[in-house]
PyMOL Python script that loads the backbone (N, CA, C, O; Angstrom):
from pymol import cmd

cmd.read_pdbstr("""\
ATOM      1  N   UNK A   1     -80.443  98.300 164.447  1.00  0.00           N
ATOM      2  CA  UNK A   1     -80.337  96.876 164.712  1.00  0.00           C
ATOM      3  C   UNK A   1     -80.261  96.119 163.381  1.00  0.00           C
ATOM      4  O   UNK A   1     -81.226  96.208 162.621  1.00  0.00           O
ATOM      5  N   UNK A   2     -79.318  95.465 163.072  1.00  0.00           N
ATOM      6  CA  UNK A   2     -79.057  94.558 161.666  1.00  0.00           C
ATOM      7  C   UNK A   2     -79.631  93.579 161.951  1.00  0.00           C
ATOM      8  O   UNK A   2     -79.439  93.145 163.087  1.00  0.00           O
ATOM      9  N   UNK A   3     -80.685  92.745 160.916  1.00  0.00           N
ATOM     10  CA  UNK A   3     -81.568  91.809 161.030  1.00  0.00           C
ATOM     11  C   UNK A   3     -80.922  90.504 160.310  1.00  0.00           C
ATOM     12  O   UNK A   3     -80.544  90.361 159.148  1.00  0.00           O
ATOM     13  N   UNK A   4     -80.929  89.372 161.690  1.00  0.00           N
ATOM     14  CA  UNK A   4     -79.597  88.279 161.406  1.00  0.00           C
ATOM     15  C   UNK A   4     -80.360  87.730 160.204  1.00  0.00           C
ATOM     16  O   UNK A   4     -79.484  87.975 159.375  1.00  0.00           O
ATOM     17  N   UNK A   5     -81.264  87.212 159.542  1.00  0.00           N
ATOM     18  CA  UNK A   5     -81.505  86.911 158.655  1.00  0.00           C
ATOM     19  C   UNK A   5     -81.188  87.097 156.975  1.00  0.00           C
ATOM     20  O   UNK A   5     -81.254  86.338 156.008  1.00  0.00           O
ATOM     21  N   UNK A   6     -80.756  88.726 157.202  1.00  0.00           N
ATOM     22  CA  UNK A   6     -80.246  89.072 155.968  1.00  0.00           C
ATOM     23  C   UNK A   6     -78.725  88.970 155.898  1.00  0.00           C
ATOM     24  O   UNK A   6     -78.124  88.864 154.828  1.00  0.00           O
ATOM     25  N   UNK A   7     -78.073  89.013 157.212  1.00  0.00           N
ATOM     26  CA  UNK A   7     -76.709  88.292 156.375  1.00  0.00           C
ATOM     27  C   UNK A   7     -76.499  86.295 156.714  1.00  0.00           C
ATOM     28  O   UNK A   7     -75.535  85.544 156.562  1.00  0.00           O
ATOM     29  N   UNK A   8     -77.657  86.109 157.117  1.00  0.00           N
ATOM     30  CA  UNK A   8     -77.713  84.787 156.337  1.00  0.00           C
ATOM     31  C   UNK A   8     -77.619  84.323 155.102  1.00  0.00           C
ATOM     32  O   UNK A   8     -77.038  83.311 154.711  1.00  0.00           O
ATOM     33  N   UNK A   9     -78.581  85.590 154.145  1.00  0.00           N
ATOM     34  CA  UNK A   9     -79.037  85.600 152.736  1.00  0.00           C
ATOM     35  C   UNK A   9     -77.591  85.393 151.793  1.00  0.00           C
ATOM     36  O   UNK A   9     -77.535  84.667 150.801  1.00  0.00           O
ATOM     37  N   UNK A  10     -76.763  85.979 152.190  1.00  0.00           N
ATOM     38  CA  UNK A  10     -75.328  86.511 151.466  1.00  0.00           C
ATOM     39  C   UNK A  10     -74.826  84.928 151.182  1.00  0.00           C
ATOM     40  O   UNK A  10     -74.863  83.933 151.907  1.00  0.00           O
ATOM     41  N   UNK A  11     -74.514  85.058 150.299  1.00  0.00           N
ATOM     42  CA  UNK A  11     -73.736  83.774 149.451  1.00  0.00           C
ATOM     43  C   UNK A  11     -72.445  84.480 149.442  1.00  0.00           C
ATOM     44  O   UNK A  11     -72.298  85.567 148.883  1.00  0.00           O
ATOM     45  N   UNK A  12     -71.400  83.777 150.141  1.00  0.00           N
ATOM     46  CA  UNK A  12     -69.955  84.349 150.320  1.00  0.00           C
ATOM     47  C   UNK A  12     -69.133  83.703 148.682  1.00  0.00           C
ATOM     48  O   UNK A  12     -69.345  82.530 148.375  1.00  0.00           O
ATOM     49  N   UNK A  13     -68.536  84.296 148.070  1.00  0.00           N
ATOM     50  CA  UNK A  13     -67.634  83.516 146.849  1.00  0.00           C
ATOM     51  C   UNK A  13     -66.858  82.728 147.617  1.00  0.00           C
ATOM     52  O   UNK A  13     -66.644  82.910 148.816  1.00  0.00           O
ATOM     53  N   UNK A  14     -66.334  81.651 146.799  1.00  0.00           N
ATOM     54  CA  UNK A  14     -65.026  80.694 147.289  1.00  0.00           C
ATOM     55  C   UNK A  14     -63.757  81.389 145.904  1.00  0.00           C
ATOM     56  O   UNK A  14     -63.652  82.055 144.873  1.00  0.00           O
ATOM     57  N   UNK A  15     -62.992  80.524 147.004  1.00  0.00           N
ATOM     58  CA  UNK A  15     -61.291  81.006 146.115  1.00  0.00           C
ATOM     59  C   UNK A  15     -61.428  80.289 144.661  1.00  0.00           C
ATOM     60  O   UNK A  15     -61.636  79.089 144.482  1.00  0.00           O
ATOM     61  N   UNK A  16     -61.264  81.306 143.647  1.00  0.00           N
ATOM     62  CA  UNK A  16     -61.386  80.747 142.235  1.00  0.00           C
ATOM     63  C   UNK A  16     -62.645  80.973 141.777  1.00  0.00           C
ATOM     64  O   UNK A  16     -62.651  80.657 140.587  1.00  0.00           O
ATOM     65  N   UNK A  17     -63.791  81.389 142.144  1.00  0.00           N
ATOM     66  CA  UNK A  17     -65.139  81.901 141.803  1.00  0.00           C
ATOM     67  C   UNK A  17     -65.007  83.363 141.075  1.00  0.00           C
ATOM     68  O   UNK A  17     -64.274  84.200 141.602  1.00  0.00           O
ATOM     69  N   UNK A  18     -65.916  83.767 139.517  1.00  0.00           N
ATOM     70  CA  UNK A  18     -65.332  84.801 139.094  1.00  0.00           C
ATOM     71  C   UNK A  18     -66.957  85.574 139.164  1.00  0.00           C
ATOM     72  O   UNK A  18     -68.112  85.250 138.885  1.00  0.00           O
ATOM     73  N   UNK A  19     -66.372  86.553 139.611  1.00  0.00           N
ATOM     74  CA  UNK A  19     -67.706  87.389 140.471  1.00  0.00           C
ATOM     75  C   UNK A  19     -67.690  88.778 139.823  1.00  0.00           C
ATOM     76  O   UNK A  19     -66.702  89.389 139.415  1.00  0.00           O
ATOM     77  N   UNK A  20     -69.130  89.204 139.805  1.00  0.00           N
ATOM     78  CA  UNK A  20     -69.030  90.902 139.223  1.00  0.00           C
ATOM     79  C   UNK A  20     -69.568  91.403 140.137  1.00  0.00           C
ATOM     80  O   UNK A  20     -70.304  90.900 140.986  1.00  0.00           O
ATOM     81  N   UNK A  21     -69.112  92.751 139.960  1.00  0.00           N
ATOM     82  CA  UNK A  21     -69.556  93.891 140.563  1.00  0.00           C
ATOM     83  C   UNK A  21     -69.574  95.492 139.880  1.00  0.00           C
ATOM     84  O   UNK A  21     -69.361  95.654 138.679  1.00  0.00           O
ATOM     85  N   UNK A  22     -69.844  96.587 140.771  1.00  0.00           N
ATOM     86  CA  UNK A  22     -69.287  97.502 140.331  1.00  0.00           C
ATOM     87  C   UNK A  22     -69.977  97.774 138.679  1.00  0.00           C
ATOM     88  O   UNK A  22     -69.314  98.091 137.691  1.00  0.00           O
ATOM     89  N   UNK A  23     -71.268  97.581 138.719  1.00  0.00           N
ATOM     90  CA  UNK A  23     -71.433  98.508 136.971  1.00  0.00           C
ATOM     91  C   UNK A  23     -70.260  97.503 135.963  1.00  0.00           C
ATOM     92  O   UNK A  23     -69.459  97.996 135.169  1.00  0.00           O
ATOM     93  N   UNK A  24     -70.431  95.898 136.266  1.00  0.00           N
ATOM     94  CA  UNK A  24     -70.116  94.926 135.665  1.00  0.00           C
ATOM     95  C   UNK A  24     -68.504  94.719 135.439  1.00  0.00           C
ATOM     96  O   UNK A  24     -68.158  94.380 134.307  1.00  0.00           O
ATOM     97  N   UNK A  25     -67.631  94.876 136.308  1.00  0.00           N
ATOM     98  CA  UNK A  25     -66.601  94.587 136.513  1.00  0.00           C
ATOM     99  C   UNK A  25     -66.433  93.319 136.641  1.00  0.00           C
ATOM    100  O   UNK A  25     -67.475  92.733 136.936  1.00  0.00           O
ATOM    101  N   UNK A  26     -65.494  92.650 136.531  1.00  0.00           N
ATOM    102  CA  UNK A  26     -65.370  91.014 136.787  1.00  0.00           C
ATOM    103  C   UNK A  26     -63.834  90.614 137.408  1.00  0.00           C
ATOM    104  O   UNK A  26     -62.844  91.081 136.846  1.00  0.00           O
ATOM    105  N   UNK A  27     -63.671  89.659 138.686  1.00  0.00           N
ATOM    106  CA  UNK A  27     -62.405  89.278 138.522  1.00  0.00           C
ATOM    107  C   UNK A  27     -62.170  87.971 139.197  1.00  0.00           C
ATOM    108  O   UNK A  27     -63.244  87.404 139.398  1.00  0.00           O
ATOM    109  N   UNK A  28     -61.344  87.431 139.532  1.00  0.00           N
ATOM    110  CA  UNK A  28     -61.715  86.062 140.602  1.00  0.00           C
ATOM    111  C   UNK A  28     -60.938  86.359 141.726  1.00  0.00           C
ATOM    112  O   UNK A  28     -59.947  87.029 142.017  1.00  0.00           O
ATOM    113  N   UNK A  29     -61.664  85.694 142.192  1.00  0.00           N
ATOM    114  CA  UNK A  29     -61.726  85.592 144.213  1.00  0.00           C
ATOM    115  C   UNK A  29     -60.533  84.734 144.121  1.00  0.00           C
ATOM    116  O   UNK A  29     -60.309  83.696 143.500  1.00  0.00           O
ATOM    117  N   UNK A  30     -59.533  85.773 145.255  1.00  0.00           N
ATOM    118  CA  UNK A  30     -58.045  85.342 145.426  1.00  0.00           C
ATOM    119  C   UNK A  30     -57.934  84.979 147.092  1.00  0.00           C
ATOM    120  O   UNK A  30     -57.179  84.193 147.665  1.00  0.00           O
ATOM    121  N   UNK A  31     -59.003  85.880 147.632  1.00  0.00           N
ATOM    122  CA  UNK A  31     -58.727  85.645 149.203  1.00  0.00           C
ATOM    123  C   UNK A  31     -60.253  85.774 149.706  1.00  0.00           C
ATOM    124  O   UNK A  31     -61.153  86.487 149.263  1.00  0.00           O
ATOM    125  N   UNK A  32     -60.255  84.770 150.870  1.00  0.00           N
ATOM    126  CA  UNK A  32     -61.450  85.298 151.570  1.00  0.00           C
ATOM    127  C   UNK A  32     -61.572  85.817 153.190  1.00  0.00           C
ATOM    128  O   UNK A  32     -60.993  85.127 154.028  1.00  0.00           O
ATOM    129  N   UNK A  33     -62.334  87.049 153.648  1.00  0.00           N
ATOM    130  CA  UNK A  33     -62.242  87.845 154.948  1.00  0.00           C
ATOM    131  C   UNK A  33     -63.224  87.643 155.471  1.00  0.00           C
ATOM    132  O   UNK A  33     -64.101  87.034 154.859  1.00  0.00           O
ATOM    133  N   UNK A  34     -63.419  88.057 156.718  1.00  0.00           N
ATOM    134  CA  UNK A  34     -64.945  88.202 157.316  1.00  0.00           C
ATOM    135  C   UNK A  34     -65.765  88.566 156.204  1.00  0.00           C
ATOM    136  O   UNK A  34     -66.377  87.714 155.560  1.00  0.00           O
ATOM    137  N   UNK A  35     -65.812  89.858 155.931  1.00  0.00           N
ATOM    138  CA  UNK A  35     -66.862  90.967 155.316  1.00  0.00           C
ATOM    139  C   UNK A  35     -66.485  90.614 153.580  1.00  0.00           C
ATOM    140  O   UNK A  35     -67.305  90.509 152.668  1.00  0.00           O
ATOM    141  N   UNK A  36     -65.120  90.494 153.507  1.00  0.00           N
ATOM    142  CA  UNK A  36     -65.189  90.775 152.065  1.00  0.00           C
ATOM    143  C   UNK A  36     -64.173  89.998 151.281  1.00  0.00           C
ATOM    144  O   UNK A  36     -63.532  89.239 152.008  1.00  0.00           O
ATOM    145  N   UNK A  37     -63.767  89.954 149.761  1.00  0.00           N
ATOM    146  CA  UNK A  37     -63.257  88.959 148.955  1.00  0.00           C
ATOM    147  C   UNK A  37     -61.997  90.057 148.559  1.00  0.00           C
ATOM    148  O   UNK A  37     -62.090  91.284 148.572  1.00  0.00           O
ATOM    149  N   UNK A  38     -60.667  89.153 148.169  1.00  0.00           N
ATOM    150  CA  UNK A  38     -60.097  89.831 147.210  1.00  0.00           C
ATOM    151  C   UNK A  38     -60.172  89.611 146.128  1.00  0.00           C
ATOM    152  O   UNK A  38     -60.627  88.469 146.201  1.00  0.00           O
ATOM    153  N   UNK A  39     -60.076  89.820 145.052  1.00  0.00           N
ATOM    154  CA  UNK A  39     -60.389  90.350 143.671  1.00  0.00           C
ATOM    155  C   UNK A  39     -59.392  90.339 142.877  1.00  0.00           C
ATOM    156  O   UNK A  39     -58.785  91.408 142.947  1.00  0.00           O
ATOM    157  N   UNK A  40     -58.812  89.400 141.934  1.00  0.00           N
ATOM    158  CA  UNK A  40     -57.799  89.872 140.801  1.00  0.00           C
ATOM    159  C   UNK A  40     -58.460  90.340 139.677  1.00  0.00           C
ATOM    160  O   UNK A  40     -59.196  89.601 139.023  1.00  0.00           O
ATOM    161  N   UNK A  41     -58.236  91.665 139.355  1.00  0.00           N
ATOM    162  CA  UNK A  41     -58.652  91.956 138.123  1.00  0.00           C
ATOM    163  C   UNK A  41     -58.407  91.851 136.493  1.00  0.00           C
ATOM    164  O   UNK A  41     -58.951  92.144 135.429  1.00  0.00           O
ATOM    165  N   UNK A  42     -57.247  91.248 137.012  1.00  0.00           N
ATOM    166  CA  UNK A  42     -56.667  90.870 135.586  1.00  0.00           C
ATOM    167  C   UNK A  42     -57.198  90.002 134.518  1.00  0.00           C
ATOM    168  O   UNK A  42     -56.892  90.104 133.330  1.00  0.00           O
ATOM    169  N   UNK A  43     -58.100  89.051 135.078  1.00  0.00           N
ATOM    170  CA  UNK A  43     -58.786  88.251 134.207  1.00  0.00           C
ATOM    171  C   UNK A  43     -59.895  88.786 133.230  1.00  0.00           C
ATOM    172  O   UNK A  43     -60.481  88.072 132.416  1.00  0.00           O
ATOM    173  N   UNK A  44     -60.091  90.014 133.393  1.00  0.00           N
ATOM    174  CA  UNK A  44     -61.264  91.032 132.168  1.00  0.00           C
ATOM    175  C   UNK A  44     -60.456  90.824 131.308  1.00  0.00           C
ATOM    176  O   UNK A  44     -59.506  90.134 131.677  1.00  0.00           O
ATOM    177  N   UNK A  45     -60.450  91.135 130.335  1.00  0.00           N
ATOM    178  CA  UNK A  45     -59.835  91.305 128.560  1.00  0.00           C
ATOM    179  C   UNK A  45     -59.418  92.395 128.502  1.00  0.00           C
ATOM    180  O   UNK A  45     -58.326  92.510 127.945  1.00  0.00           O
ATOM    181  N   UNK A  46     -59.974  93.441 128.948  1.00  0.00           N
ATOM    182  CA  UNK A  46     -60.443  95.297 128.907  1.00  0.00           C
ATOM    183  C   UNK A  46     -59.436  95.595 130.025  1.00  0.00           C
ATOM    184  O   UNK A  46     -59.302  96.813 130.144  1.00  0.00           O
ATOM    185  N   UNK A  47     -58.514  94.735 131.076  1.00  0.00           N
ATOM    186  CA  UNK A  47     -57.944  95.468 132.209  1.00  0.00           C
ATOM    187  C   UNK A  47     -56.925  96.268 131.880  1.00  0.00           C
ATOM    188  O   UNK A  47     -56.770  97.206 132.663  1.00  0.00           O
ATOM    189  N   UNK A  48     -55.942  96.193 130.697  1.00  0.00           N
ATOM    190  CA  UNK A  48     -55.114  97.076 130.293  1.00  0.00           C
ATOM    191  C   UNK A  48     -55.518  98.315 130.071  1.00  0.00           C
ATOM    192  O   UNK A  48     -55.083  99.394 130.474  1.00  0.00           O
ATOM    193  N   UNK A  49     -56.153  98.111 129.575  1.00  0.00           N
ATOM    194  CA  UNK A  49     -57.520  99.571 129.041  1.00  0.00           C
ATOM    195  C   UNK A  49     -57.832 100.459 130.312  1.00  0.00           C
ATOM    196  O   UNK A  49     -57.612 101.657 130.489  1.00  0.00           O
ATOM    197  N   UNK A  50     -58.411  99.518 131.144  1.00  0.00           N
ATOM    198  CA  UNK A  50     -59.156 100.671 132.319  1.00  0.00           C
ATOM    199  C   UNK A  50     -57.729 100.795 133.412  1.00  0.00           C
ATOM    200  O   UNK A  50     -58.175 100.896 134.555  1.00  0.00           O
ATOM    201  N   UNK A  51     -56.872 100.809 133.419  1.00  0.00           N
ATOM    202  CA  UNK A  51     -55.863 101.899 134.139  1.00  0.00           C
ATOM    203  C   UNK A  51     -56.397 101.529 135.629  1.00  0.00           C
ATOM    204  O   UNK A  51     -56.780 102.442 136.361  1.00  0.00           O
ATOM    205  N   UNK A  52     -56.416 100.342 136.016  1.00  0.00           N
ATOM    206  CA  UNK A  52     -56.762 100.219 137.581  1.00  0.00           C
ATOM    207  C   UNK A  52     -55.781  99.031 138.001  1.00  0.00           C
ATOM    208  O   UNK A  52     -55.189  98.230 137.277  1.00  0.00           O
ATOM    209  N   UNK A  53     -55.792  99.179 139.588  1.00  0.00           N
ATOM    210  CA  UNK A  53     -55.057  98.268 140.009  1.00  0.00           C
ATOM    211  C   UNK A  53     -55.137  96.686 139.662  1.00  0.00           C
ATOM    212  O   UNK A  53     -56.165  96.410 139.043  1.00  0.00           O
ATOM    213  N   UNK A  54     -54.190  95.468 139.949  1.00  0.00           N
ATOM    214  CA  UNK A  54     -54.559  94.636 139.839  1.00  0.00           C
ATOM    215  C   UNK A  54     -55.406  93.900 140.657  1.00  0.00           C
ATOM    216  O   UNK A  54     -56.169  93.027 140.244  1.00  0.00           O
ATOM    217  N   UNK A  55     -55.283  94.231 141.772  1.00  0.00           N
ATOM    218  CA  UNK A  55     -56.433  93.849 142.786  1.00  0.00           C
ATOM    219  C   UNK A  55     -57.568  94.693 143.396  1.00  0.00           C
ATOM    220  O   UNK A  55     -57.329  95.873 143.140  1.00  0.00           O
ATOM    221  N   UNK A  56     -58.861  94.545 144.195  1.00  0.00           N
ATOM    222  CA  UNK A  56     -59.424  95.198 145.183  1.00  0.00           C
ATOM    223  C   UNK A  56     -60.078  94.668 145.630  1.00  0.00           C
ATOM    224  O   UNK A  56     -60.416  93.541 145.268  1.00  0.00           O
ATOM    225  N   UNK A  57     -60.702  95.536 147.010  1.00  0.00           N
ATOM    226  CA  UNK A  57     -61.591  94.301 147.577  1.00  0.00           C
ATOM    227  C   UNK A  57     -62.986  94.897 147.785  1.00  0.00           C
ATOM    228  O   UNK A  57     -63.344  96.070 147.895  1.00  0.00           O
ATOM    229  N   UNK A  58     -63.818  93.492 147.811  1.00  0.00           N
ATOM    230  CA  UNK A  58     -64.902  93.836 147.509  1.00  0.00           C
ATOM    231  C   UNK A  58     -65.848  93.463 148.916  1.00  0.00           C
ATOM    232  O   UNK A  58     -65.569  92.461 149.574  1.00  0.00           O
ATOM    233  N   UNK A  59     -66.976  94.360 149.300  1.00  0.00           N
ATOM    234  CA  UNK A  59     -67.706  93.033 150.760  1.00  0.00           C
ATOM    235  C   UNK A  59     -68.863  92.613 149.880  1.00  0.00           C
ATOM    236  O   UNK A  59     -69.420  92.969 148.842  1.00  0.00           O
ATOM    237  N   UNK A  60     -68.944  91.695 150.795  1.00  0.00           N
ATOM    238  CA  UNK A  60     -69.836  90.144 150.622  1.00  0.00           C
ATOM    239  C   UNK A  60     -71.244  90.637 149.638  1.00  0.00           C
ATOM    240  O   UNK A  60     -71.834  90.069 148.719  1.00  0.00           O
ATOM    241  N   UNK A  61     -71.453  92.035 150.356  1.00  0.00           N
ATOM    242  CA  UNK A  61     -72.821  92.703 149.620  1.00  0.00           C
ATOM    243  C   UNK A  61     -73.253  92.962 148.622  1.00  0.00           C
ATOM    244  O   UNK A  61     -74.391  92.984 148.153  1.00  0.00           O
ATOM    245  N   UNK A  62     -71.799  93.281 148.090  1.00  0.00           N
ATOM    246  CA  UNK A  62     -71.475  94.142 146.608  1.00  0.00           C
ATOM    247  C   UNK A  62     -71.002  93.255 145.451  1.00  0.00           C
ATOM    248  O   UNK A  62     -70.355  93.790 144.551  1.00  0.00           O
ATOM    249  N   UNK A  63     -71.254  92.018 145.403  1.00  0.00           N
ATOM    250  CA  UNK A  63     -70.688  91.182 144.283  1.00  0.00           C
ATOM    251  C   UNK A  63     -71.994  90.423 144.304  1.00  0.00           C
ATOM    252  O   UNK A  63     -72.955  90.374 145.071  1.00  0.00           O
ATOM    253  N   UNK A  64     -71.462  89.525 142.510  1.00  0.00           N
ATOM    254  CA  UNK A  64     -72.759  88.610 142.401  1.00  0.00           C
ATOM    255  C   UNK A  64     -71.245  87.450 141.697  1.00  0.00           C
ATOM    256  O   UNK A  64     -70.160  87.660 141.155  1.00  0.00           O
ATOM    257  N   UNK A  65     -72.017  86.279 142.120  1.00  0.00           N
ATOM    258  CA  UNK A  65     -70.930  85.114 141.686  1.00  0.00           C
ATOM    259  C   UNK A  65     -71.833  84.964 140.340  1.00  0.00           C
ATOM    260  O   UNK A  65     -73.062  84.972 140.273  1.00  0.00           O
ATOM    261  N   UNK A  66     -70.932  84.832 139.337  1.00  0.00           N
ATOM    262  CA  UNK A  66     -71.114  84.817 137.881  1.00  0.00           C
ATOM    263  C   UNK A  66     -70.796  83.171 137.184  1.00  0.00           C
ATOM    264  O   UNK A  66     -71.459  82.613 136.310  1.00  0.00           O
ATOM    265  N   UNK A  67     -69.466  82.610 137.953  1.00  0.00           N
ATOM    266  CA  UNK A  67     -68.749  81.375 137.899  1.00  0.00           C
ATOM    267  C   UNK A  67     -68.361  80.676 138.731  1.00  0.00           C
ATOM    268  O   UNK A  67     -67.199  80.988 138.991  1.00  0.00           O
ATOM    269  N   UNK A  68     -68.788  79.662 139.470  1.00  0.00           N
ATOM    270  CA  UNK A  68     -68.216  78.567 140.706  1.00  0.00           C
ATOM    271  C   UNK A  68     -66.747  78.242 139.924  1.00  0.00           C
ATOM    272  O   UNK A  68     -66.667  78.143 138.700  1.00  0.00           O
ATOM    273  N   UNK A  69     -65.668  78.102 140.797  1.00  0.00           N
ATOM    274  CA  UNK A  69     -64.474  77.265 140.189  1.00  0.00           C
ATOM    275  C   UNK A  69     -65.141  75.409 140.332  1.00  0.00           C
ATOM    276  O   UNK A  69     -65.971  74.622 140.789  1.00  0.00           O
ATOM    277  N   UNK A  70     -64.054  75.635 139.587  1.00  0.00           N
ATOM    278  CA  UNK A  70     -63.853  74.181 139.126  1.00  0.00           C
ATOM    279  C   UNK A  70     -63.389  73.280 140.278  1.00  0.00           C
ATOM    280  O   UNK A  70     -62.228  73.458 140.646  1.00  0.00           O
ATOM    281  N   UNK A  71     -64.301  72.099 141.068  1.00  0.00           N
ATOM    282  CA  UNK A  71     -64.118  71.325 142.011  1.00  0.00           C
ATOM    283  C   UNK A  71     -62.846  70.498 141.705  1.00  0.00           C
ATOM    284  O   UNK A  71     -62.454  69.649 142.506  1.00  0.00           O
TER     285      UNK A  71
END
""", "prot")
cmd.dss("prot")
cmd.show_as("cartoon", "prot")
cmd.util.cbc("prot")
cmd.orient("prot")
């Protein structure tokens, strides 16, 4: 039984919010889903370097918002 209180807790990112995850990955929130965000990764410095896609997606659980966009 999932206890409704804890996905109350979850702070969802908005579009343009730059969020980490993942053992400090960083990228900004391009889309938002039920469960989870998309992710451009291109905005690290280091993305040429690490050989990964430009996008992925992340759920709501697994990120921490680092940067609100700009209102």
């Amino acid at each position: 039984m999932t206890d409704k209180k804890e996905e109350e807790d979850i702070i969802v990112a908005q579009i343009g919010d730059i969020i980490e995850f993942r053992d400090g990955l960083q990228g900004i929130v391009e889309k938002i889903n039920e469960n989870s965000v998309i992710v451009n990764l291109t905005y690290m410095e280091n993305f040429e370097q690490l050989g990964m896609e430009e996008r992925t997606v992340i759920n709501h659980k697994r990120y921490t918002i680092i940067e609100e966009a700009q209102s």
